[in-house]
MOPAC internal coordinates of N, CA, C and O (Angstrom, degrees):
PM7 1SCF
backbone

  N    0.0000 0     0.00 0     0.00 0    0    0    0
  C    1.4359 1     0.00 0     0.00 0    1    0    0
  C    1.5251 1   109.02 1     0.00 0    2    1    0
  O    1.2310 1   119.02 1   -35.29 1    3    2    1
  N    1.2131 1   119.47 1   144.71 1    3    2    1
  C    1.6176 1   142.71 1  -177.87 1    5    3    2
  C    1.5602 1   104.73 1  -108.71 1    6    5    3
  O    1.2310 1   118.93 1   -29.49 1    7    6    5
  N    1.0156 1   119.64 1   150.51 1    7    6    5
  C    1.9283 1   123.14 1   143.70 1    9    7    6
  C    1.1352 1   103.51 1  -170.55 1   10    9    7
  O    1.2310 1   108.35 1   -28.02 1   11   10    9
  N    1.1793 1   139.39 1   151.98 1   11   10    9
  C    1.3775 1   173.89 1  -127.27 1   13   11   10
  C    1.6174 1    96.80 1   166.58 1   14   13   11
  O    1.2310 1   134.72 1   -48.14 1   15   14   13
  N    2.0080 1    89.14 1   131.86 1   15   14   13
  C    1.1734 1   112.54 1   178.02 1   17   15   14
  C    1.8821 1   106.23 1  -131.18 1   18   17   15
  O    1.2310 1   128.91 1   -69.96 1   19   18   17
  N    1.2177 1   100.44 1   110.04 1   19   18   17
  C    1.6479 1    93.98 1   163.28 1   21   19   18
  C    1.9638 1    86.90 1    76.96 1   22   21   19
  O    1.2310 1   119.23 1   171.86 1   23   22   21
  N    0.8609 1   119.07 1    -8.14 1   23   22   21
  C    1.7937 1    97.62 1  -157.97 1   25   23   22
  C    1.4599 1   112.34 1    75.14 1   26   25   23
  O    1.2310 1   113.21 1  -163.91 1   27   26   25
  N    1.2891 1   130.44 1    16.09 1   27   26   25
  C    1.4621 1   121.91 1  -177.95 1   29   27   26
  C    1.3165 1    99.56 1  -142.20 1   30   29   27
  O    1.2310 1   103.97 1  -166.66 1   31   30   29
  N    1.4724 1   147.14 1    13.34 1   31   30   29
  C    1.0930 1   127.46 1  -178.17 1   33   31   30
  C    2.6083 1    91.42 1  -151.75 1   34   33   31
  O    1.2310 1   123.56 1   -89.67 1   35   34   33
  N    0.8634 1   110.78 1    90.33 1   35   34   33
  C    1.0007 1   113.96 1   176.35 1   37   35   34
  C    1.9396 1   129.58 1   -93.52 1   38   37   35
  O    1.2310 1   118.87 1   -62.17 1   39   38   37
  N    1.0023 1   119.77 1   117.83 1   39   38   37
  C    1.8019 1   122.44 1  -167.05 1   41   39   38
  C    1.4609 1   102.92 1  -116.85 1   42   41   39
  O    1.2310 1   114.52 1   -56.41 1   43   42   41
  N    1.0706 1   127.99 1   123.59 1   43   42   41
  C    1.8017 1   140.77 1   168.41 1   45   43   42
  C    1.7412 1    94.52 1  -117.05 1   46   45   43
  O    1.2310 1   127.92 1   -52.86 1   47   46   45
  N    1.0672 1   102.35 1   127.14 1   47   46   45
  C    1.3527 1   115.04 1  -178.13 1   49   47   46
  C    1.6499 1   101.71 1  -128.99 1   50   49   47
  O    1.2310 1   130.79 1   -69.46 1   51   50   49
  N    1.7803 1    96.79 1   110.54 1   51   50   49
  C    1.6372 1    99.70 1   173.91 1   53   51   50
  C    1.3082 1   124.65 1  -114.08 1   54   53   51
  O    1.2310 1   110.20 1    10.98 1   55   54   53
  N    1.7248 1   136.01 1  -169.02 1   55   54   53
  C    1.5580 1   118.11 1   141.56 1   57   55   54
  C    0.9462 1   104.47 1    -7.10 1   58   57   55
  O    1.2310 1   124.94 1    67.07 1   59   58   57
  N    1.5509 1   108.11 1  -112.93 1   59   58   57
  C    1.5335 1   138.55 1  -138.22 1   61   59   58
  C    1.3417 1   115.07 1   -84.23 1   62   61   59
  O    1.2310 1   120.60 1   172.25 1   63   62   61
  N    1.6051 1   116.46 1    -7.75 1   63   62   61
  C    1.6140 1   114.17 1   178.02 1   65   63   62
  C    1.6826 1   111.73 1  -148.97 1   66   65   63
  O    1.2310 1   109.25 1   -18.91 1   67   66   65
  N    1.0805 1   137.75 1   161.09 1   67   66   65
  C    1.0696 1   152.49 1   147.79 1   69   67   66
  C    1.4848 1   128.66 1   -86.52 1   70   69   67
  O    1.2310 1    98.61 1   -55.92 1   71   70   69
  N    1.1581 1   155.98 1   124.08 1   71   70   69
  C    1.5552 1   144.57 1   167.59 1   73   71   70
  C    1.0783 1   104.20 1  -131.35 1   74   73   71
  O    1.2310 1   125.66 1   -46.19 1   75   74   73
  N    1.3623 1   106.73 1   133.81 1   75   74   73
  C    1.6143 1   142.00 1   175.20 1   77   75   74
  C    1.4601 1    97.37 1  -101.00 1   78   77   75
  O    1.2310 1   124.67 1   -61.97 1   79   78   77
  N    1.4144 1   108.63 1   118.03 1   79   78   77
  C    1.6529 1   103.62 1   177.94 1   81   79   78
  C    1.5520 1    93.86 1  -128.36 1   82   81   79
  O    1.2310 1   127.60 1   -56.52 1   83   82   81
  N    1.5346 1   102.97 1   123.48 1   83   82   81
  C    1.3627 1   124.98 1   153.26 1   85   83   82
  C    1.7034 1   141.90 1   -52.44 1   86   85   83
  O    1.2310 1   116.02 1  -127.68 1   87   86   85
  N    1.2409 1   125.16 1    52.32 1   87   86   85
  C    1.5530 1   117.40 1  -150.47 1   89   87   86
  C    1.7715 1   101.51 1   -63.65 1   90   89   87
  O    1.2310 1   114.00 1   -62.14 1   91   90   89
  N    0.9462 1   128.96 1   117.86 1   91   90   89
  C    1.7730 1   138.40 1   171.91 1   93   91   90
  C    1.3589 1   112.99 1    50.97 1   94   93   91
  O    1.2310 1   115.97 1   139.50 1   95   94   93
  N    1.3991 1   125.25 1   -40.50 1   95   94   93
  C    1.6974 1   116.69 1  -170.41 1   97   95   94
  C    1.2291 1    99.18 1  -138.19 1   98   97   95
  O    1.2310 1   112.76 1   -38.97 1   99   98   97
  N    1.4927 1   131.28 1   141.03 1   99   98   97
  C    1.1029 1   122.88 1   132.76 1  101   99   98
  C    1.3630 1   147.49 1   -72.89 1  102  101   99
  O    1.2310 1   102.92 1   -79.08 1  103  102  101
  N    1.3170 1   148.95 1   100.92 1  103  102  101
  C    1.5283 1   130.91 1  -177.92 1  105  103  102
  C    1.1673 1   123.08 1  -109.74 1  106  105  103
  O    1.2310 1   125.32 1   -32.74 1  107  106  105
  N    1.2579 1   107.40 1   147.26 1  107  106  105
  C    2.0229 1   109.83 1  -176.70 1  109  107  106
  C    1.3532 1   128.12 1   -47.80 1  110  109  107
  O    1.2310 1   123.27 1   169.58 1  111  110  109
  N    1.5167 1   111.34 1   -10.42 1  111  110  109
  C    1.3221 1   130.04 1   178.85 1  113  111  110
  C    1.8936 1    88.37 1   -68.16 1  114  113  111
  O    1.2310 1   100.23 1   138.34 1  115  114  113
  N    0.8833 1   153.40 1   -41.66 1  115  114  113
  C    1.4073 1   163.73 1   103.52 1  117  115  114
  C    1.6211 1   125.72 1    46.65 1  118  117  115
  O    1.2310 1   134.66 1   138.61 1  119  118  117
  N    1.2732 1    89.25 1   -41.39 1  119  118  117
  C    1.4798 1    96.38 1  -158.33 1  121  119  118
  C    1.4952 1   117.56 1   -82.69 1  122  121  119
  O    1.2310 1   123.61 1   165.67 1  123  122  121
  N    1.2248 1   110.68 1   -14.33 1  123  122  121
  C    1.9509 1   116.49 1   164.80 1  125  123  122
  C    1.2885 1   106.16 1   -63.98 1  126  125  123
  O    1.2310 1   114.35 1   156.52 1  127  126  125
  N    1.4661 1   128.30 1   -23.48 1  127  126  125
  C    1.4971 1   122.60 1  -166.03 1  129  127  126
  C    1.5260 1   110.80 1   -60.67 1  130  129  127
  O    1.2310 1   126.97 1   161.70 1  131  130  129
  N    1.6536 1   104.19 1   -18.30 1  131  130  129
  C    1.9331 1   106.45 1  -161.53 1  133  131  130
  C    1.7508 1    77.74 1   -82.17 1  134  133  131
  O    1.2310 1    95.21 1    82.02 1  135  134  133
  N    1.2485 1   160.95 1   -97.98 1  135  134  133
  C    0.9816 1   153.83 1   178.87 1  137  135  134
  C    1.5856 1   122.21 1     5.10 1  138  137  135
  O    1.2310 1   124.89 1   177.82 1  139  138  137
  N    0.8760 1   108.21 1    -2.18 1  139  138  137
  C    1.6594 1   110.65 1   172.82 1  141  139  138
  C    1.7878 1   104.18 1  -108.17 1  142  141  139
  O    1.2310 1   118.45 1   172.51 1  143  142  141
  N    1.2845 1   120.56 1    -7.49 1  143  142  141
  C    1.5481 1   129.74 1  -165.15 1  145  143  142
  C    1.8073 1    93.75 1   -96.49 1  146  145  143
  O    1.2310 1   120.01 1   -41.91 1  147  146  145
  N    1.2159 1   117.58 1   138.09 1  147  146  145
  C    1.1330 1   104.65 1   137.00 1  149  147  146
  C    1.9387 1   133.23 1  -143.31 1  150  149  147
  O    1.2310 1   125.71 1     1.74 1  151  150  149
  N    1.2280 1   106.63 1  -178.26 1  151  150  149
  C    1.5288 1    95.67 1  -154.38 1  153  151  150
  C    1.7665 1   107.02 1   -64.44 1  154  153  151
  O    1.2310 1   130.62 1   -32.85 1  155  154  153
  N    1.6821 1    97.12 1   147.15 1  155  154  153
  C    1.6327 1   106.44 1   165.13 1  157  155  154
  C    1.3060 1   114.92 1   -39.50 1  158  157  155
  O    1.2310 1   128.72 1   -50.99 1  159  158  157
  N    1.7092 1   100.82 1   129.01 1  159  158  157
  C    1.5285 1   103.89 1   152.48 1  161  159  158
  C    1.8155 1   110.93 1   -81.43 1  162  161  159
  O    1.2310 1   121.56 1   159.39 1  163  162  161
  N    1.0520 1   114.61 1   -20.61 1  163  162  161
  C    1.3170 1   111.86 1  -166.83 1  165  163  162
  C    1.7462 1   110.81 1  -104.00 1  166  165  163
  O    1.2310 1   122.49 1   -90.55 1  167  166  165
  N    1.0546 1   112.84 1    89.45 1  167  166  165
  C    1.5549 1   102.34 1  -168.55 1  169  167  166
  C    1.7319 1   127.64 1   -35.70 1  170  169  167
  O    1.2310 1   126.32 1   159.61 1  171  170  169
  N    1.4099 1   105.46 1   -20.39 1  171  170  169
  C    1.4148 1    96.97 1   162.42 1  173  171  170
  C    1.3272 1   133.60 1  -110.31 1  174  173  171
  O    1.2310 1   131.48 1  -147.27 1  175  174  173
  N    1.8350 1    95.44 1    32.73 1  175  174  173
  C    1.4812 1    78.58 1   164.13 1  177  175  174
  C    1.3027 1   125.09 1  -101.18 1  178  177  175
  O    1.2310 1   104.87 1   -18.32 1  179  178  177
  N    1.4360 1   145.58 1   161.68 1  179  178  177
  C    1.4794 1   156.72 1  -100.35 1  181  179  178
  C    1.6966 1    84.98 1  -140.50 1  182  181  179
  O    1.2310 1   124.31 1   -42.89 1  183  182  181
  N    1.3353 1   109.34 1   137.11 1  183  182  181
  C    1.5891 1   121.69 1   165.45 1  185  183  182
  C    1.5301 1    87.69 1  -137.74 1  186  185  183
  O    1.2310 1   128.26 1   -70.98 1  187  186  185
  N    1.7377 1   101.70 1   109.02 1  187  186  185
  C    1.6498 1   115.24 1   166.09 1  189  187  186
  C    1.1895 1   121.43 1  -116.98 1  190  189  187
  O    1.2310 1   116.47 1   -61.35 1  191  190  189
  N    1.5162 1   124.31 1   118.65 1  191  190  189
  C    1.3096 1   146.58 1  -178.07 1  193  191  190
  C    1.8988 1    99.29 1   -71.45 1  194  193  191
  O    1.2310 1   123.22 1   -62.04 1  195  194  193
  N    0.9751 1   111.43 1   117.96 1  195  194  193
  C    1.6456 1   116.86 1   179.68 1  197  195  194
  C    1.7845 1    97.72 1  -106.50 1  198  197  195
  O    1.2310 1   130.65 1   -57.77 1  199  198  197
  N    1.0288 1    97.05 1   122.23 1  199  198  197
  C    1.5899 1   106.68 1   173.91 1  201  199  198
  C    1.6037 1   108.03 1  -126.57 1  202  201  199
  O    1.2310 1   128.09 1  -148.91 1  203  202  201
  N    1.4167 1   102.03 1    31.09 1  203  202  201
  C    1.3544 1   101.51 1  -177.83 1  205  203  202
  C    1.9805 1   125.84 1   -77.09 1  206  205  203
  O    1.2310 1   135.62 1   165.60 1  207  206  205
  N    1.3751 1    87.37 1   -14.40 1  207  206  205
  C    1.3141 1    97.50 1  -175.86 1  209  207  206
  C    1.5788 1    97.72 1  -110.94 1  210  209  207
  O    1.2310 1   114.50 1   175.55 1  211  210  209
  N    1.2617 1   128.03 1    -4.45 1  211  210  209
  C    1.1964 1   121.87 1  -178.02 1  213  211  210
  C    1.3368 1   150.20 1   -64.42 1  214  213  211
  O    1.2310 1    93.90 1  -129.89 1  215  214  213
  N    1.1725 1   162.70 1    50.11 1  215  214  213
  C    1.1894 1   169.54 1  -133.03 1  217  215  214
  C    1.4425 1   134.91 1   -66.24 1  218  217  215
  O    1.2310 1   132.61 1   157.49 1  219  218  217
  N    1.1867 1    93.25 1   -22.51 1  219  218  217
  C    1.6073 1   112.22 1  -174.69 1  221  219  218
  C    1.6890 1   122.08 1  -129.01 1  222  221  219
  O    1.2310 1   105.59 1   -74.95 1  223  222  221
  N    0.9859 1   144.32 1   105.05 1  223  222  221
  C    1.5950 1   120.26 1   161.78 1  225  223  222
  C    1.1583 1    99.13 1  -151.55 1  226  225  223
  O    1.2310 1   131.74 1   -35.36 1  227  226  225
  N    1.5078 1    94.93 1   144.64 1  227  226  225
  C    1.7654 1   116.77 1  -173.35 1  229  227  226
  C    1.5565 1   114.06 1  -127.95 1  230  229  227
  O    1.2310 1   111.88 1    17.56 1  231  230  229
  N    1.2870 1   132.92 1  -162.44 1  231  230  229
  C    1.3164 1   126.34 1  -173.14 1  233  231  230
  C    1.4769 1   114.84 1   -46.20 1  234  233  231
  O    1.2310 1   127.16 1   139.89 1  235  234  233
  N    1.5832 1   103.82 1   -40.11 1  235  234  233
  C    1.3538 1   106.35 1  -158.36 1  237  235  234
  C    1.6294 1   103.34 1   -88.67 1  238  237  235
  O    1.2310 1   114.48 1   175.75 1  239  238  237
  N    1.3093 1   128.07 1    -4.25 1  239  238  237
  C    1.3789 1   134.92 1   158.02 1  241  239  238
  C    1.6369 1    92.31 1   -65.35 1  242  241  239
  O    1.2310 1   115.09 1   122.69 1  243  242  241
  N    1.2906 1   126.91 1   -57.31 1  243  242  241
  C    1.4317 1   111.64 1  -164.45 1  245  243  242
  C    1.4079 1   137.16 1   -54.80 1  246  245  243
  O    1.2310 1   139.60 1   127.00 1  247  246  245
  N    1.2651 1    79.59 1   -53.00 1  247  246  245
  C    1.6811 1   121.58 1   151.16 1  249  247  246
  C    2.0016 1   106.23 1    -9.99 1  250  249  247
  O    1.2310 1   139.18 1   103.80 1  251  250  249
  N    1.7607 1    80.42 1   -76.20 1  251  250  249
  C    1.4479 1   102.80 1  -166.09 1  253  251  250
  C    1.8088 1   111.14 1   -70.24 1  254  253  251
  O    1.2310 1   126.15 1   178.59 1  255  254  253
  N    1.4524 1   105.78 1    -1.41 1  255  254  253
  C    1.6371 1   108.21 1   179.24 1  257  255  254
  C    1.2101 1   102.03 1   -90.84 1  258  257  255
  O    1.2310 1   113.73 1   131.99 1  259  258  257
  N    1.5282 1   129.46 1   -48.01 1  259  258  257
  C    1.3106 1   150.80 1   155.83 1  261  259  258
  C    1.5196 1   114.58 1   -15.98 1  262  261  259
  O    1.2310 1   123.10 1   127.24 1  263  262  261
  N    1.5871 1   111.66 1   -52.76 1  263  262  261
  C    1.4216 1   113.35 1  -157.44 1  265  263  262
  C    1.8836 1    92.01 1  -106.65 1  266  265  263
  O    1.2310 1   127.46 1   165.76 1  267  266  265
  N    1.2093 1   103.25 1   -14.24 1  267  266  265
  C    1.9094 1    98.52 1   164.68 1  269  267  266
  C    1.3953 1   107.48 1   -78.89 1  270  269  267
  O    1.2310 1   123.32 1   144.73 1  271  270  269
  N    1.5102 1   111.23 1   -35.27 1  271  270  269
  C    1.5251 1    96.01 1   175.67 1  273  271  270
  C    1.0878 1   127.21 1   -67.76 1  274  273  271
  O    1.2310 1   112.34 1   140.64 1  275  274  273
  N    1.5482 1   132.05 1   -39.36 1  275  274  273
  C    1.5884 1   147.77 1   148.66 1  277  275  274
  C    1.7421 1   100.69 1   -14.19 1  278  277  275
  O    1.2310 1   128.87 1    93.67 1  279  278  277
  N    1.7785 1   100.51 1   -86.33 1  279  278  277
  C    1.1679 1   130.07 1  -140.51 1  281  279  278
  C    1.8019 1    95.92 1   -59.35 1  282  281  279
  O    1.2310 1   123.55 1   133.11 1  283  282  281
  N    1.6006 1   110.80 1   -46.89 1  283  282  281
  C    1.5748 1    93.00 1   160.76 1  285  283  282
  C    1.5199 1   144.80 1   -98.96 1  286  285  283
  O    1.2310 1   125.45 1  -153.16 1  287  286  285
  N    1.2434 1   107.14 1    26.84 1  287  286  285
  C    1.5193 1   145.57 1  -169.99 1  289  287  286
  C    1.6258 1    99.75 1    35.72 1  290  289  287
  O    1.2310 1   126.05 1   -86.32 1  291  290  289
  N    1.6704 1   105.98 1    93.68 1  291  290  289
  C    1.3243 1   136.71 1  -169.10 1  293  291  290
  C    1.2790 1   103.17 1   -83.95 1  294  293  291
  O    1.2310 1   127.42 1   -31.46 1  295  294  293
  N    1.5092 1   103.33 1   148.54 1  295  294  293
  C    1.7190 1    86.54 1   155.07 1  297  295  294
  C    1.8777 1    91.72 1  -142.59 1  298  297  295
  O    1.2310 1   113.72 1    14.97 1  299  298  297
  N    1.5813 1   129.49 1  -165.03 1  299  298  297
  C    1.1110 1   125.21 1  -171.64 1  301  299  298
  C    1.1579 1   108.94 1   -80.86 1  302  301  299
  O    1.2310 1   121.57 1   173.58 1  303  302  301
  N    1.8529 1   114.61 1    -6.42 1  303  302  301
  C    1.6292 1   120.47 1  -163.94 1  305  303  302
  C    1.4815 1    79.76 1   -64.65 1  306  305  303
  O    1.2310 1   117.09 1   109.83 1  307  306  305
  N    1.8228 1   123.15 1   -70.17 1  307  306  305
  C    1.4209 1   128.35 1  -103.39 1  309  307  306
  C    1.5702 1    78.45 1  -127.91 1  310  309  307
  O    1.2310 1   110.88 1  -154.91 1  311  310  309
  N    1.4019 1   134.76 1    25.09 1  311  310  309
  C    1.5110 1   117.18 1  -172.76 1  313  311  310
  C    1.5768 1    89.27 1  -128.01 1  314  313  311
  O    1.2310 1   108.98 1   -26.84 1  315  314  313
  N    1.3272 1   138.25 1   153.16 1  315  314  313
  C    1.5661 1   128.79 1  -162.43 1  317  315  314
  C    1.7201 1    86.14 1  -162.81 1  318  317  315
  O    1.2310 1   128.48 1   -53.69 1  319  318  317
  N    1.6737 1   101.26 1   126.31 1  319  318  317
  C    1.8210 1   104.20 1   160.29 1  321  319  318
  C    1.8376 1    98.13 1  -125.43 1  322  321  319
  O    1.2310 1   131.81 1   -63.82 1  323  322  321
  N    1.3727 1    94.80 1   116.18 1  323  322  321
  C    1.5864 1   107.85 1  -177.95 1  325  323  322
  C    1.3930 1   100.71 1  -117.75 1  326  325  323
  O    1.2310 1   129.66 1   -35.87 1  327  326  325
  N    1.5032 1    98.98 1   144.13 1  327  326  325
  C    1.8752 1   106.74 1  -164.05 1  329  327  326
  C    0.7236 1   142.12 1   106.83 1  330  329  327
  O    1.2310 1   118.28 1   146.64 1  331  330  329
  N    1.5488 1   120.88 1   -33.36 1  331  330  329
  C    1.4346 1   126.71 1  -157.30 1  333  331  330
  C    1.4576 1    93.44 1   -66.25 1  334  333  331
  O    1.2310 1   124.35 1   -23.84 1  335  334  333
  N    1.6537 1   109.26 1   156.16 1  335  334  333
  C    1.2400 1   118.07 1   149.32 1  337  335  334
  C    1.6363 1   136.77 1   -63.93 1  338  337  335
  O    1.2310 1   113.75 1   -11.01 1  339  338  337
  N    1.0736 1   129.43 1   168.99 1  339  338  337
  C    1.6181 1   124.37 1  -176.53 1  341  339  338
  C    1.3804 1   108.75 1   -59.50 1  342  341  339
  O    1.2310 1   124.54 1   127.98 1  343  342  341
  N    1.7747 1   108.88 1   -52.02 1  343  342  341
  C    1.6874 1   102.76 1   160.69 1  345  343  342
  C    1.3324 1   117.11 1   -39.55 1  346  345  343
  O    1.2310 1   111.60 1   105.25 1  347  346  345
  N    1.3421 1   133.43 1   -74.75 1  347  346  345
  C    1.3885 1   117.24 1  -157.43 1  349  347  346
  C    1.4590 1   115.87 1   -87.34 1  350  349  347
  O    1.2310 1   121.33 1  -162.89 1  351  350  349
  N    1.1036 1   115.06 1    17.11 1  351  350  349
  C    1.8768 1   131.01 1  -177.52 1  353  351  350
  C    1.6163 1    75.72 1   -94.56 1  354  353  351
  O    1.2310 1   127.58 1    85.25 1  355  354  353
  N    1.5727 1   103.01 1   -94.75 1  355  354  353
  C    1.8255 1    89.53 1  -170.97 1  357  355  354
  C    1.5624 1   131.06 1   -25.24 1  358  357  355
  O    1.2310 1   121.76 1   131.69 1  359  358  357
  N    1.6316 1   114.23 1   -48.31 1  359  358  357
  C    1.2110 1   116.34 1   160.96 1  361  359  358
  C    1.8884 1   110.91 1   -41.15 1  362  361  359
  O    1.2310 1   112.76 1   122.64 1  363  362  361
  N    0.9027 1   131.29 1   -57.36 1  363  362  361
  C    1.6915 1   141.60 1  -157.22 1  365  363  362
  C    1.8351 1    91.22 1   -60.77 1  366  365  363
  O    1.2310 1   131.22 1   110.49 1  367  366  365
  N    1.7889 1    95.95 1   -69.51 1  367  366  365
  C    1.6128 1    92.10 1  -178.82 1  369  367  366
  C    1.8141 1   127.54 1   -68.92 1  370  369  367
  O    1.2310 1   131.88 1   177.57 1  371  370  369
  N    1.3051 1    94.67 1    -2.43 1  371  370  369
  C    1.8606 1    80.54 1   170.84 1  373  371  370
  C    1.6081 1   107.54 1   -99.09 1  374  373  371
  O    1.2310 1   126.30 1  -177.81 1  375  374  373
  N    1.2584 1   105.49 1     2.19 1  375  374  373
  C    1.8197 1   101.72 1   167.66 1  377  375  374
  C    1.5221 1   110.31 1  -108.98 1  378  377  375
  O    1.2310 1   122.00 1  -157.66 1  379  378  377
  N    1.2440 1   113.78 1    22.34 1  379  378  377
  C    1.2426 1   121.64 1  -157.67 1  381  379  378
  C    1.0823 1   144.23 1    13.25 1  382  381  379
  O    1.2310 1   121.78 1  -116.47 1  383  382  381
  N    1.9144 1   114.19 1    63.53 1  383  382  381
  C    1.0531 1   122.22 1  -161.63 1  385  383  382
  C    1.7561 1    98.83 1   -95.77 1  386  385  383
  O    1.2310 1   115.80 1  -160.33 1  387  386  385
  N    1.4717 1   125.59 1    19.67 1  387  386  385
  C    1.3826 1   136.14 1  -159.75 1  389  387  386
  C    2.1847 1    88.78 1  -101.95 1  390  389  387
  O    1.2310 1   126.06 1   168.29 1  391  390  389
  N    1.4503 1   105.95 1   -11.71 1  391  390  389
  C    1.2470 1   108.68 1   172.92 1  393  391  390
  C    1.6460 1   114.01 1   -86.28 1  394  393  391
  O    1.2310 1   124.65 1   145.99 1  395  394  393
  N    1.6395 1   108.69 1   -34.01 1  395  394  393
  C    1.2817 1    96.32 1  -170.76 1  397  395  394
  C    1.5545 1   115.59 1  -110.27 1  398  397  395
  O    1.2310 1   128.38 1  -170.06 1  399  398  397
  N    1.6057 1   101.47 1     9.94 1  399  398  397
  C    1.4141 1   103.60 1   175.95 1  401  399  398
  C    1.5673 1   108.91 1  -141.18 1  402  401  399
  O    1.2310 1   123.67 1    -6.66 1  403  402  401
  N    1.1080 1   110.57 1   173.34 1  403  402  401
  C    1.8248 1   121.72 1  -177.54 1  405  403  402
  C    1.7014 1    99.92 1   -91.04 1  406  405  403
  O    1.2310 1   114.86 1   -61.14 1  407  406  405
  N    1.2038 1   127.34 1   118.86 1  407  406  405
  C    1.4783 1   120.83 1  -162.11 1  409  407  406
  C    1.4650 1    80.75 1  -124.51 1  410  409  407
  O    1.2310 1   120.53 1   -61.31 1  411  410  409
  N    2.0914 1   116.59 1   118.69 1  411  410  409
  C    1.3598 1   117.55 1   162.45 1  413  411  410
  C    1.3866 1    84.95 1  -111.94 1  414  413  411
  O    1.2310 1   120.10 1   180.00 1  415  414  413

């Protein structure tokens, strides 16, 4: 499965992984997209948040990592944010989201 939202919020859903790709901003207009995911049958497969192209995220980006982790019952094994910049890496670990996710 594919979806593209707006051009700014992109999901490839495979086997063995899922990716949530962030294109430059996140906005709360956003947040129905976790509703199209649903949880692994296979406990190892990988739901990775790509913030590689990302530029922006604020509460309501967090928010929205929060309720993907819920919505596909995440844990730090099988949940992965690859990319981020040093800004929003530092942002991730001073809210300590380095507990509830795999931060490359």
């Amino acid at each position: 499965m594919s979806y593209m939202e707006d051009g700014e919020i992109e999901i490839s859903q495979g086997k063995q992984e899922t990716v949530v790709k962030i294109l430059v901003r996140f906005a709360a207009k956003h947040m129905h997209v976790i509703d199209t995911l649903a949880p692994a049958t296979d406990p190892e497969h990988l739901f990775v948040i790509d913030l590689s192209q990302t530029r922006y995220l604020d509460s309501s980006g967090l928010g929205f990592l929060l309720r993907l982790r819920e919505q596909v019952k995440g844990t730090a094994k099988n949940l992965v944010v690859r990319g981020a910049s040093l800004e929003m890496r530092t942002l991730l670990e001073s809210a300590q989201f380095n507990r509830l996710f795999r931060i490359e």
